[in-house]
N, CA and C of each residue as an Amber inpcrd file, in Angstrom:
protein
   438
 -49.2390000 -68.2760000 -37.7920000 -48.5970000 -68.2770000 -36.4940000
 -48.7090000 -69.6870000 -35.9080000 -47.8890000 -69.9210000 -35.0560000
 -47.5410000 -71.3050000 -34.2710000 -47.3520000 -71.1450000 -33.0970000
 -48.6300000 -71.6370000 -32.3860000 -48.4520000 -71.4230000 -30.5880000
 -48.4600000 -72.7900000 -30.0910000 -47.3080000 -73.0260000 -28.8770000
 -47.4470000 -74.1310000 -28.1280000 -46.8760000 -75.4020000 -28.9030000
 -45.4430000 -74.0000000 -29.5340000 -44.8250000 -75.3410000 -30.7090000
 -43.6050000 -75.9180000 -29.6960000 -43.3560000 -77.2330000 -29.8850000
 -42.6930000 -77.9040000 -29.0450000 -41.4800000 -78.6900000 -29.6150000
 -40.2200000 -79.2380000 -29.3960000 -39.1690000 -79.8330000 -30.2830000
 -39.6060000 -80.5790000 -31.0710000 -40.7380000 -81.4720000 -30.9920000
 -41.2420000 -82.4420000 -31.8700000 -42.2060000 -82.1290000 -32.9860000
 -42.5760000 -80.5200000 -32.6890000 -43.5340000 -79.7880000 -33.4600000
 -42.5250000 -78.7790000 -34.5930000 -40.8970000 -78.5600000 -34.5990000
 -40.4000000 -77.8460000 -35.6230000 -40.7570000 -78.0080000 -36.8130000
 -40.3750000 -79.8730000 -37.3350000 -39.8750000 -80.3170000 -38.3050000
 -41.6520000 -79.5620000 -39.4210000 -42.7100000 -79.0580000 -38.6320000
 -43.9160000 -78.6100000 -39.2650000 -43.3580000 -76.9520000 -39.6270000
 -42.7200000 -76.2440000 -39.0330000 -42.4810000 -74.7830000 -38.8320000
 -41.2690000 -74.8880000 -39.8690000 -40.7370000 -75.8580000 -40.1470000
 -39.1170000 -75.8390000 -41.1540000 -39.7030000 -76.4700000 -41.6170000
 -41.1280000 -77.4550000 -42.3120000 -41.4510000 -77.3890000 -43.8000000
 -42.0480000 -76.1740000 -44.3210000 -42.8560000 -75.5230000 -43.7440000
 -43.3480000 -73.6850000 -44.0340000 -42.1550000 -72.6780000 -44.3320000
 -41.1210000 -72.9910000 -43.3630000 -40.3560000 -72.1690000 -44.0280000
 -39.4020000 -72.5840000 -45.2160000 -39.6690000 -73.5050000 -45.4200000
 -38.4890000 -74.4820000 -46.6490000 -39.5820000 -74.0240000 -48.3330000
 -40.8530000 -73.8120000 -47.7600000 -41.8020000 -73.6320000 -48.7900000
 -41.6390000 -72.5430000 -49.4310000 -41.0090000 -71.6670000 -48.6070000
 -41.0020000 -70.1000000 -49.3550000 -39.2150000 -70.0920000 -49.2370000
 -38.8310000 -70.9660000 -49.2750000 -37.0970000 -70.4800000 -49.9250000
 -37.4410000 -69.9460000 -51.3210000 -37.6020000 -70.5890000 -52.2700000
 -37.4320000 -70.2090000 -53.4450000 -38.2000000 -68.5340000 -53.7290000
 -39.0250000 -68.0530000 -52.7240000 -39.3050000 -66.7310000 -53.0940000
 -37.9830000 -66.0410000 -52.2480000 -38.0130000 -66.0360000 -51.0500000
 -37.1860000 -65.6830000 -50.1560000 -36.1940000 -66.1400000 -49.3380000
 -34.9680000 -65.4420000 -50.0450000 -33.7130000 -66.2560000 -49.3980000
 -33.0430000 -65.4010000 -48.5610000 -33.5310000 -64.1610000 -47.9730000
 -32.6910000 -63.7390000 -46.3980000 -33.9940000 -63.9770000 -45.7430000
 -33.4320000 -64.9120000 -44.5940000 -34.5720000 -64.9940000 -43.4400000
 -33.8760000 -64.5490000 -41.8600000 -34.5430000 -63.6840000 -41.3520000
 -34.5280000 -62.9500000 -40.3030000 -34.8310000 -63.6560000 -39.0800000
 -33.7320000 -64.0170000 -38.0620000 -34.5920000 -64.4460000 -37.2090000
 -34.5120000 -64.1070000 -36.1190000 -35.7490000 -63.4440000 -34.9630000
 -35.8070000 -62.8690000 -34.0340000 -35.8350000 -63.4940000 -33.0030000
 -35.3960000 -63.5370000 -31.3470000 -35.7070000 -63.6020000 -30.3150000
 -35.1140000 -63.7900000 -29.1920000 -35.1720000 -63.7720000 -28.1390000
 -33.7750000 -64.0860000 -26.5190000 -32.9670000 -64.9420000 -26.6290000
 -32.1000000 -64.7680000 -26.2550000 -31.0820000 -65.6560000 -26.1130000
 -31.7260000 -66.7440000 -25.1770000 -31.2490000 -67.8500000 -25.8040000
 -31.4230000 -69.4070000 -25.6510000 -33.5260000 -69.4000000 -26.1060000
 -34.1270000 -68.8330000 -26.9930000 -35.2260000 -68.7680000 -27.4670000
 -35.7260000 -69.6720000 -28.1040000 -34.5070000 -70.2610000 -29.3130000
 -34.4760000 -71.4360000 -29.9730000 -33.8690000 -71.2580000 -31.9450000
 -33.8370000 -69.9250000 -31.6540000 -33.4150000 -69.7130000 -33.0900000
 -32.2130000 -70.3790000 -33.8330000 -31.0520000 -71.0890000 -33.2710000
 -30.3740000 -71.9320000 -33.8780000 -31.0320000 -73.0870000 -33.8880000
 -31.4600000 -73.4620000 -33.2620000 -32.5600000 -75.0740000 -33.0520000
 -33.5660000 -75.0670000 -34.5300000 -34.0860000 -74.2140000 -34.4820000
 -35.1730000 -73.9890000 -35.4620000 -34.1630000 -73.7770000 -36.9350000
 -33.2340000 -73.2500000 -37.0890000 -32.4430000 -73.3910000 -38.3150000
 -31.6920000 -74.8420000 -38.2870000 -31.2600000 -75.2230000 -37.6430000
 -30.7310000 -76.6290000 -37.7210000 -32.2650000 -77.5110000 -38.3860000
 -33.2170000 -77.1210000 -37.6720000 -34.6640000 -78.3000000 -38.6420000
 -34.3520000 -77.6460000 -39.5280000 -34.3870000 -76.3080000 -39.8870000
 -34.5920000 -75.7880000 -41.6700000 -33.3220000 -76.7670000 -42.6190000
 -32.5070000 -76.0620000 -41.8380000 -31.7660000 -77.1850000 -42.9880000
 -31.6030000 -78.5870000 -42.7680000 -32.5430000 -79.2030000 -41.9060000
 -32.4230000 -80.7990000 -41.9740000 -33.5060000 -81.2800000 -42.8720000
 -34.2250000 -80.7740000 -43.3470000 -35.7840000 -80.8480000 -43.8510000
 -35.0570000 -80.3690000 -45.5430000 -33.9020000 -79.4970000 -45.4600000
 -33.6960000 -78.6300000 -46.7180000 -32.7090000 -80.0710000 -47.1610000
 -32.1630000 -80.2200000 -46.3170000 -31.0540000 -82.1130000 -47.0030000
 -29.6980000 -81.5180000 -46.4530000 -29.5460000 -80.8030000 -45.5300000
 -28.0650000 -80.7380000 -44.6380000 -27.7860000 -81.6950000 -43.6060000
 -27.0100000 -82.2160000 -43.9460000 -26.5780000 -83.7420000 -43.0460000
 -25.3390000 -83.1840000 -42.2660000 -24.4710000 -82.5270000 -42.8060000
 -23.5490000 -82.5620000 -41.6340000 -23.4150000 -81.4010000 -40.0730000
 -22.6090000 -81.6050000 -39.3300000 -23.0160000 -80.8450000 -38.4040000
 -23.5460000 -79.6440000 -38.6090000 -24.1980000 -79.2570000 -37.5530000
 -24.4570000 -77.6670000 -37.6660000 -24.3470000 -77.0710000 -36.5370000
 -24.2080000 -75.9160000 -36.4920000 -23.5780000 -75.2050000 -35.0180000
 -23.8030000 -73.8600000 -35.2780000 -24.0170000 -73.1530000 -34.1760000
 -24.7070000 -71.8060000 -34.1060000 -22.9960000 -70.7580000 -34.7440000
 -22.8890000 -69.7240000 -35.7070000 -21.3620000 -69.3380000 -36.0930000
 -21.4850000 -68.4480000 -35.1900000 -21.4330000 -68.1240000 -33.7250000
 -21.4380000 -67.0030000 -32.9540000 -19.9270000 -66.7590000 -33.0680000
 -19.2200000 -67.4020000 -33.2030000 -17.1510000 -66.9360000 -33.0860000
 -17.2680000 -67.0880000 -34.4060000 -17.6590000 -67.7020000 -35.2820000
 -17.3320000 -67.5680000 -36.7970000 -18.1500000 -66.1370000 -37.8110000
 -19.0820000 -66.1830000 -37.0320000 -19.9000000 -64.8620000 -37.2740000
 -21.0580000 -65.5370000 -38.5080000 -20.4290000 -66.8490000 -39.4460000
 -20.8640000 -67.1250000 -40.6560000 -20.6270000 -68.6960000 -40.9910000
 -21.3700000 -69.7040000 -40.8970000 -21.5290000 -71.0130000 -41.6460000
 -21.9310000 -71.4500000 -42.8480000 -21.5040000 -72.0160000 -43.4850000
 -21.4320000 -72.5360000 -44.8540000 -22.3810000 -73.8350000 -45.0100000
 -23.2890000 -74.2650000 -45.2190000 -24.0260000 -75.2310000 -45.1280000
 -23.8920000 -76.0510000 -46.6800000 -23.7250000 -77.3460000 -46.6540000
 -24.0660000 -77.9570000 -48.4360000 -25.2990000 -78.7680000 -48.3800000
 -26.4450000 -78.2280000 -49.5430000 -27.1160000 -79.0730000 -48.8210000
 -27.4660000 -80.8650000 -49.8580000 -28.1390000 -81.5380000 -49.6930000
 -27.9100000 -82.7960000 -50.5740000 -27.9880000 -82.6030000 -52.2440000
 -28.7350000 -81.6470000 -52.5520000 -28.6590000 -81.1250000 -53.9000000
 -27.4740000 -80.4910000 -54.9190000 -26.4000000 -80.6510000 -53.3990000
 -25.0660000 -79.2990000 -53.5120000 -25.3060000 -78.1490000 -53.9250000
 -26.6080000 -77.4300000 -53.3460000 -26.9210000 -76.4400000 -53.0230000
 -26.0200000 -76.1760000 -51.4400000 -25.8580000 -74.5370000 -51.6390000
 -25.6620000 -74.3520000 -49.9840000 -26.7280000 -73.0820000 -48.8740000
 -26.8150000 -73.0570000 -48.1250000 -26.9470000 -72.1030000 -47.2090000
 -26.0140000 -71.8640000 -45.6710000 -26.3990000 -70.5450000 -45.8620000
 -25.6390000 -69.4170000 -44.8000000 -26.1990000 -69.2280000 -43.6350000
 -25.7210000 -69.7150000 -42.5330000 -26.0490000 -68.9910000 -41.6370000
 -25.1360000 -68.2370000 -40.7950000 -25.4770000 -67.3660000 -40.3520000
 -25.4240000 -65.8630000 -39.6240000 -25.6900000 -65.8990000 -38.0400000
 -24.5510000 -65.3260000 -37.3690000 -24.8040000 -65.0030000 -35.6330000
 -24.3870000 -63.8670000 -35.5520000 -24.7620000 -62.6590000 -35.3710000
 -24.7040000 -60.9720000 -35.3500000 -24.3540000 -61.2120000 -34.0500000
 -24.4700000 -61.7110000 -32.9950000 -24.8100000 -61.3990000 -31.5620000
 -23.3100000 -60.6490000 -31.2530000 -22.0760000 -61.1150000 -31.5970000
 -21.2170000 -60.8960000 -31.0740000 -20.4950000 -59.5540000 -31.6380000
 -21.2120000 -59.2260000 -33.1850000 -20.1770000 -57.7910000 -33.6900000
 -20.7270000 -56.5390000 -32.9310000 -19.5640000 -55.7060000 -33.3620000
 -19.9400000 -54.0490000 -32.2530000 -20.3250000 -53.6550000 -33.4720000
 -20.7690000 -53.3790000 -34.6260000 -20.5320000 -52.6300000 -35.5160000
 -20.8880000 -53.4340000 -37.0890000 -21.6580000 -52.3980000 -37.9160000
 -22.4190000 -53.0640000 -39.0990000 -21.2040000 -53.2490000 -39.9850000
 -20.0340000 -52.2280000 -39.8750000 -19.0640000 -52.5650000 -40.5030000
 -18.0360000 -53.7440000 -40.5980000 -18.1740000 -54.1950000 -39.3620000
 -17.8890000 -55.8360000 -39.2030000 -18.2500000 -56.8590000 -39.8880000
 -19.6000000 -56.6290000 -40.2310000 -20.4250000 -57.4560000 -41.4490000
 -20.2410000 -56.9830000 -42.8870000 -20.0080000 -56.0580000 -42.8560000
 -19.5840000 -55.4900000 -44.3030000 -18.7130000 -56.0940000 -44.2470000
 -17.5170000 -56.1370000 -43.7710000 -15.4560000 -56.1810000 -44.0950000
 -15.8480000 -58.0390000 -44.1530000 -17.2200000 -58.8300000 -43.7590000
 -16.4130000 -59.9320000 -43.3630000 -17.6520000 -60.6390000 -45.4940000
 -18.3080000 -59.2810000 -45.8310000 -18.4750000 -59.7050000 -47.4000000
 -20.2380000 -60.0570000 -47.4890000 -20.8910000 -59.3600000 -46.1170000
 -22.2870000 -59.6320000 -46.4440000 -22.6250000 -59.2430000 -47.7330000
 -22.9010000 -58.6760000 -48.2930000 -23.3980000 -58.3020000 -49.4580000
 -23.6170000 -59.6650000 -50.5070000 -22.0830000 -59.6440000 -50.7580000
 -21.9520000 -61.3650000 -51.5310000 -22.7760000 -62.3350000 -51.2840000
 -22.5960000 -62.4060000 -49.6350000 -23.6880000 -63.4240000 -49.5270000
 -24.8750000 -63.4090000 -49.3760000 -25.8980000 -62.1360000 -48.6160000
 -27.3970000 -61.9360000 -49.2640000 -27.5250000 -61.4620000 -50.2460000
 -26.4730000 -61.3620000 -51.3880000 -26.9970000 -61.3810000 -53.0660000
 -26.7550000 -62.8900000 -54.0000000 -26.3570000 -63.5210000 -53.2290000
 -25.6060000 -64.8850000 -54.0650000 -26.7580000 -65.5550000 -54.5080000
 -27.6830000 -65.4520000 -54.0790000 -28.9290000 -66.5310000 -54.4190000
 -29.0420000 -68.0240000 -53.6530000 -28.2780000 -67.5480000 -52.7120000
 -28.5390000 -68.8470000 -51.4770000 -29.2790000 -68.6130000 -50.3270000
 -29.6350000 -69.1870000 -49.5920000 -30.7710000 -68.6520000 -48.6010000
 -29.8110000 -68.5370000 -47.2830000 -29.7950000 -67.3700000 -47.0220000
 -29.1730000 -66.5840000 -45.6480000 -29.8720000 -66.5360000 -44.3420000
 -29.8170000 -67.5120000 -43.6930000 -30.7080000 -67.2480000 -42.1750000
 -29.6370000 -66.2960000 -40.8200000 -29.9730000 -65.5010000 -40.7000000
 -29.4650000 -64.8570000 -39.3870000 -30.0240000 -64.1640000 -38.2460000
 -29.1830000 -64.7300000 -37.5420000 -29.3760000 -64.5990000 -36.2370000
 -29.0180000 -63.2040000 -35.5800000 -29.9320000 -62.1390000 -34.8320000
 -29.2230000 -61.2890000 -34.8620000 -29.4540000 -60.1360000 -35.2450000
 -30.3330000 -59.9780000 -36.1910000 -30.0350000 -59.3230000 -37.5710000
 -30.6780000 -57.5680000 -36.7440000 -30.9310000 -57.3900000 -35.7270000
 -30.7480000 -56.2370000 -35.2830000 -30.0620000 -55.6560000 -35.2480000
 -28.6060000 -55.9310000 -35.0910000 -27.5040000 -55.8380000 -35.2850000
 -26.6040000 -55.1120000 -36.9360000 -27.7340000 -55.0900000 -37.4940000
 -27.0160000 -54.7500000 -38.8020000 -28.1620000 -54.1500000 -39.8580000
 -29.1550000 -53.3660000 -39.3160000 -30.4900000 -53.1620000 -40.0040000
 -29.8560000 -52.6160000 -41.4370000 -28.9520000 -52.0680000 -41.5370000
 -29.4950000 -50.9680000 -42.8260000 -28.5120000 -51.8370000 -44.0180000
 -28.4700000 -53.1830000 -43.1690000 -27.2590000 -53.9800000 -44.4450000
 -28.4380000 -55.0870000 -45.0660000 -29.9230000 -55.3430000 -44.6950000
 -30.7130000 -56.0410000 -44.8500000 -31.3540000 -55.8870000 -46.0280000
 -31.5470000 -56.8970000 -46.8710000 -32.3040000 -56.1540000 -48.1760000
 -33.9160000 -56.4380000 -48.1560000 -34.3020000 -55.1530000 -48.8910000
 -36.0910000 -55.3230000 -48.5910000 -36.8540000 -56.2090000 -48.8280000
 -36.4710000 -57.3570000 -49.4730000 -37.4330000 -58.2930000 -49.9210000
 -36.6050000 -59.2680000 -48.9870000 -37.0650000 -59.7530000 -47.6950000
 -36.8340000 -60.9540000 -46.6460000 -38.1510000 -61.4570000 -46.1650000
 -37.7720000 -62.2230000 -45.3790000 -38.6870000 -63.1930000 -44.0830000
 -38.2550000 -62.6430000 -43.0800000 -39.1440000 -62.8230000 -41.9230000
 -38.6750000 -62.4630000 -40.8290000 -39.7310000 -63.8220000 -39.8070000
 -38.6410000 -64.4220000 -39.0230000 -39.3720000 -65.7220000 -38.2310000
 -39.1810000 -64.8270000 -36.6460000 -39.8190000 -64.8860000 -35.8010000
 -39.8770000 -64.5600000 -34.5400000 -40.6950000 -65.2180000 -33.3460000
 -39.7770000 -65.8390000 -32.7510000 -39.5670000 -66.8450000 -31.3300000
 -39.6620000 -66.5240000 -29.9280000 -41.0460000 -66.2730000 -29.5410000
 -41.1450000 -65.8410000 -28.3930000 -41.4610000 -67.1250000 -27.2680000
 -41.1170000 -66.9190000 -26.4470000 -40.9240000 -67.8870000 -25.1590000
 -42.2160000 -67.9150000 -24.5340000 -42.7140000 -69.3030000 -24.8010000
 -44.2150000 -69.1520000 -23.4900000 -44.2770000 -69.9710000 -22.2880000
 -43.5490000 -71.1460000 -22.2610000 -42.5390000 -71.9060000 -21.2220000
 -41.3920000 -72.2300000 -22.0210000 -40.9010000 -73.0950000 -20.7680000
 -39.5370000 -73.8420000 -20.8620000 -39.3980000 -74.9500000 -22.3750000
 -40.6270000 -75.7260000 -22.5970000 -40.9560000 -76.2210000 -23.6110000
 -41.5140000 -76.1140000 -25.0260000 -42.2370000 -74.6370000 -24.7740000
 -43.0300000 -74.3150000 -25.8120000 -42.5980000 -73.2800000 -26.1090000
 -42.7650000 -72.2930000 -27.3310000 -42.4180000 -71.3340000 -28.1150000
 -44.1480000 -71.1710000 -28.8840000 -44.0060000 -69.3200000 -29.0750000
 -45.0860000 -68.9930000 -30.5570000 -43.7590000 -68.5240000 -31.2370000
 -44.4390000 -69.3210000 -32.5840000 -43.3830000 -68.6960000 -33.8680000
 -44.4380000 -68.1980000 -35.2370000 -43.7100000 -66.9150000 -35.4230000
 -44.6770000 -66.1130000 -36.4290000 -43.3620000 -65.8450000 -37.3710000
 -44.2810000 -65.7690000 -38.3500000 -43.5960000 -65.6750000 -39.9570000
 -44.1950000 -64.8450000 -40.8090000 -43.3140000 -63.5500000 -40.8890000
 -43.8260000 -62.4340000 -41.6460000 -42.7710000 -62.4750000 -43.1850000
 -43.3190000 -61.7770000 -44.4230000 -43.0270000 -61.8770000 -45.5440000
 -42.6770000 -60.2370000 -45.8130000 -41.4910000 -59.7270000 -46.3210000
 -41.9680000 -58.2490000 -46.7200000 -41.1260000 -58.4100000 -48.6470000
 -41.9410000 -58.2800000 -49.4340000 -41.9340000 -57.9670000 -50.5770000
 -40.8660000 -56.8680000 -51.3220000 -40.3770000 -56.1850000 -50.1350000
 -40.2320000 -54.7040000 -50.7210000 -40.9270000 -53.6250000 -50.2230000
 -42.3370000 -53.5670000 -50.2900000 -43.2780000 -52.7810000 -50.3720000
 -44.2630000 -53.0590000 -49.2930000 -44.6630000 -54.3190000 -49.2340000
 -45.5620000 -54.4270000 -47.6970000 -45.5310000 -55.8310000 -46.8730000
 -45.7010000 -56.1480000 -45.8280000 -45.3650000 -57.1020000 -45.0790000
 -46.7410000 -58.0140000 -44.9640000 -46.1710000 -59.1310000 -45.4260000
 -47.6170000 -60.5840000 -45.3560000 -47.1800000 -61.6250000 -44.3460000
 -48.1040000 -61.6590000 -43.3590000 -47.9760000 -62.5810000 -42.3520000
 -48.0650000 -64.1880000 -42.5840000 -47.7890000 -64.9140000 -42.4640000
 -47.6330000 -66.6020000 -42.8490000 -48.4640000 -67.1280000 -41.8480000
Protein backbone atom coordinates (compact mmCIF):
# COMPACT_ATOMS: atom_id res chain seq x y z
CA UNK A 1 0.00 0.00 0.00
CA UNK A 2 0.94 3.72 -0.71
CA UNK A 3 -0.18 6.49 1.63
CA UNK A 4 0.43 10.20 1.14
CA UNK A 5 1.35 9.45 -2.54
CA UNK A 6 1.69 12.71 -4.31
CA UNK A 7 2.20 13.63 -8.38
CA UNK A 8 5.85 13.39 -7.91
CA UNK A 9 5.47 10.10 -5.95
CA UNK A 10 3.52 8.00 -9.12
CA UNK A 11 6.40 7.41 -11.34
CA UNK A 12 7.26 4.76 -7.81
CA UNK A 13 3.43 3.25 -7.93
CA UNK A 14 3.80 2.79 -12.11
CA UNK A 15 7.20 1.04 -11.60
CA UNK A 16 5.23 -1.68 -9.14
CA UNK A 17 2.72 -1.86 -11.36
CA UNK A 18 4.86 -2.18 -14.68
CA UNK A 19 6.59 -5.12 -12.51
CA UNK A 20 3.71 -7.39 -12.57
CA UNK A 21 2.54 -6.73 -16.30
CA UNK A 22 4.02 -9.74 -17.46
CA UNK A 23 1.96 -11.87 -14.82
CA UNK A 24 -1.08 -9.66 -15.13
CA UNK A 25 -2.49 -7.94 -17.97
CA UNK A 26 -6.23 -6.77 -16.94
CA UNK A 27 -5.71 -4.15 -14.35
CA UNK A 28 -8.70 -2.82 -12.53
CA UNK A 29 -8.86 0.46 -11.52
CA UNK A 30 -10.95 1.79 -8.71
CA UNK A 31 -12.04 5.17 -7.38
CA UNK A 32 -14.17 8.88 -7.55
CA UNK A 33 -14.30 10.71 -10.10
CA UNK A 34 -11.41 13.13 -10.54
CA UNK A 35 -9.45 10.47 -7.86
CA UNK A 36 -6.59 10.18 -10.25
CA UNK A 37 -7.04 6.98 -12.08
CA UNK A 38 -6.30 8.31 -15.61
CA UNK A 39 -3.23 10.25 -14.13
CA UNK A 40 -1.88 7.13 -12.63
CA UNK A 41 -2.30 5.16 -16.08
CA UNK A 42 -0.78 7.86 -18.11
CA UNK A 43 2.67 7.19 -15.50
CA UNK A 44 1.99 3.38 -16.25
CA UNK A 45 2.42 3.78 -19.61
CA UNK A 46 5.10 6.49 -19.50
CA UNK A 47 7.44 4.27 -17.40
CA UNK A 48 6.03 1.22 -19.90
CA UNK A 49 7.73 3.58 -23.18
CA UNK A 50 4.30 5.34 -24.42
CA UNK A 51 5.30 8.65 -25.77
CA UNK A 52 2.43 9.79 -27.50
CA UNK A 53 -0.57 11.48 -26.15
CA UNK A 54 -2.75 9.93 -23.79
CA UNK A 55 -6.22 10.82 -22.81
CA UNK A 56 -8.79 9.35 -20.60
CA UNK A 57 -11.33 7.14 -23.74
CA UNK A 58 -14.50 8.28 -21.75
CA UNK A 59 -16.38 9.12 -25.51
CA UNK A 60 -14.18 6.50 -27.11
CA UNK A 61 -14.97 4.00 -24.41
CA UNK A 62 -11.29 2.39 -25.59
CA UNK A 63 -7.51 3.67 -26.40
CA UNK A 64 -4.96 2.02 -28.24
CA UNK A 65 -1.58 2.75 -26.77
CA UNK A 66 2.02 1.68 -28.83
CA UNK A 67 4.41 1.31 -26.62
CA UNK A 68 8.44 1.86 -27.61
CA UNK A 69 8.91 -1.89 -27.97
CA UNK A 70 5.73 -1.80 -30.47
CA UNK A 71 4.09 -3.46 -27.95
CA UNK A 72 0.57 -1.96 -27.22
CA UNK A 73 -1.84 -1.34 -24.35
CA UNK A 74 -5.58 -0.67 -23.79
CA UNK A 75 -7.11 1.50 -21.97
CA UNK A 76 -10.72 1.45 -20.87
CA UNK A 77 -13.42 4.25 -19.48
CA UNK A 78 -16.74 2.21 -18.45
CA UNK A 79 -18.02 5.42 -16.83
CA UNK A 80 -20.21 6.34 -19.62
CA UNK A 81 -21.96 2.74 -20.88
CA UNK A 82 -25.62 1.81 -19.54
CA UNK A 83 -25.05 -1.72 -20.07
CA UNK A 84 -22.31 -4.73 -20.08
CA UNK A 85 -23.56 -5.36 -23.48
CA UNK A 86 -22.09 -2.20 -24.75
CA UNK A 87 -18.72 -3.63 -23.91
CA UNK A 88 -19.38 -6.81 -25.38
CA UNK A 89 -20.75 -5.31 -29.05
CA UNK A 90 -17.70 -2.82 -28.83
CA UNK A 91 -15.21 -6.61 -28.72
CA UNK A 92 -14.01 -6.77 -24.98
CA UNK A 93 -13.24 -10.16 -24.98
CA UNK A 94 -10.57 -9.72 -27.88
CA UNK A 95 -9.07 -7.37 -26.03
CA UNK A 96 -8.72 -8.85 -22.32
CA UNK A 97 -7.67 -12.08 -24.17
CA UNK A 98 -5.09 -10.56 -26.67
CA UNK A 99 -2.18 -10.66 -24.35
CA UNK A 100 -1.83 -6.93 -24.00
CA UNK A 101 -2.25 -5.28 -20.77
CA UNK A 102 -5.87 -3.76 -20.38
CA UNK A 103 -6.19 -0.99 -17.72
CA UNK A 104 -9.84 0.14 -17.01
CA UNK A 105 -11.46 2.50 -15.67
CA UNK A 106 -14.72 1.74 -14.39
CA UNK A 107 -14.72 -1.70 -14.36
CA UNK A 108 -17.83 -1.81 -12.00
CA UNK A 109 -19.57 -1.30 -14.72
CA UNK A 110 -19.10 -4.59 -16.38
CA UNK A 111 -18.29 -7.23 -13.49
CA UNK A 112 -19.21 -10.48 -15.02
CA UNK A 113 -17.13 -9.54 -18.40
CA UNK A 114 -13.81 -9.48 -16.09
CA UNK A 115 -11.57 -12.40 -16.16
CA UNK A 116 -10.37 -14.07 -12.85
CA UNK A 117 -6.87 -13.74 -12.99
CA UNK A 118 -6.48 -9.50 -12.76
CA UNK A 119 -5.03 -6.62 -10.61
CA UNK A 120 -7.03 -4.47 -9.04
CA UNK A 121 -5.30 -0.72 -8.12
CA UNK A 122 -7.61 1.42 -5.81
CA UNK A 123 -7.36 5.33 -5.27
CA UNK A 124 -8.73 6.72 -2.39
CA UNK A 125 -8.64 10.49 -1.70
CA UNK A 126 -6.93 11.77 1.56
CA UNK A 127 -6.50 15.52 0.40
CA UNK A 128 -6.46 17.59 -2.53
CA UNK A 129 -2.77 16.44 -3.07
CA UNK A 130 -2.39 13.15 -1.74
CA UNK A 131 -3.99 9.77 -2.52
CA UNK A 132 -3.58 5.90 -0.68
CA UNK A 133 -3.11 3.50 -3.50
CA UNK A 134 -3.45 -0.28 -2.84
CA UNK A 135 -2.73 -3.07 -5.19
CA UNK A 136 -4.43 -6.30 -4.91
CA UNK A 137 -3.51 -9.52 -7.14
CA UNK A 138 -6.31 -12.27 -7.66
CA UNK A 139 -4.86 -15.47 -9.28
CA UNK A 140 -8.10 -17.05 -10.01
CA UNK A 141 -8.42 -18.56 -6.74
CA UNK A 142 -7.30 -16.04 -4.02
CA UNK A 143 -6.43 -12.40 -3.73
CA UNK A 144 -2.59 -11.15 -2.75
CA UNK A 145 -2.18 -7.73 -1.64
CA UNK A 146 1.04 -5.75 -3.15
Amino acid sequence: MFRSVTLSDLKEVAHTIVGYLGLFKIWLFHGEMGSGKTTLIKEVCSVRGVYEGMSSPTFSIVNEYQTADLSKIYHFDFYRIKSELEAVDIGTDEYFYSGYPCFIEWPEKIPSLIPLQHAEVTIQVETDTKRTISIAVHDGKKENRI
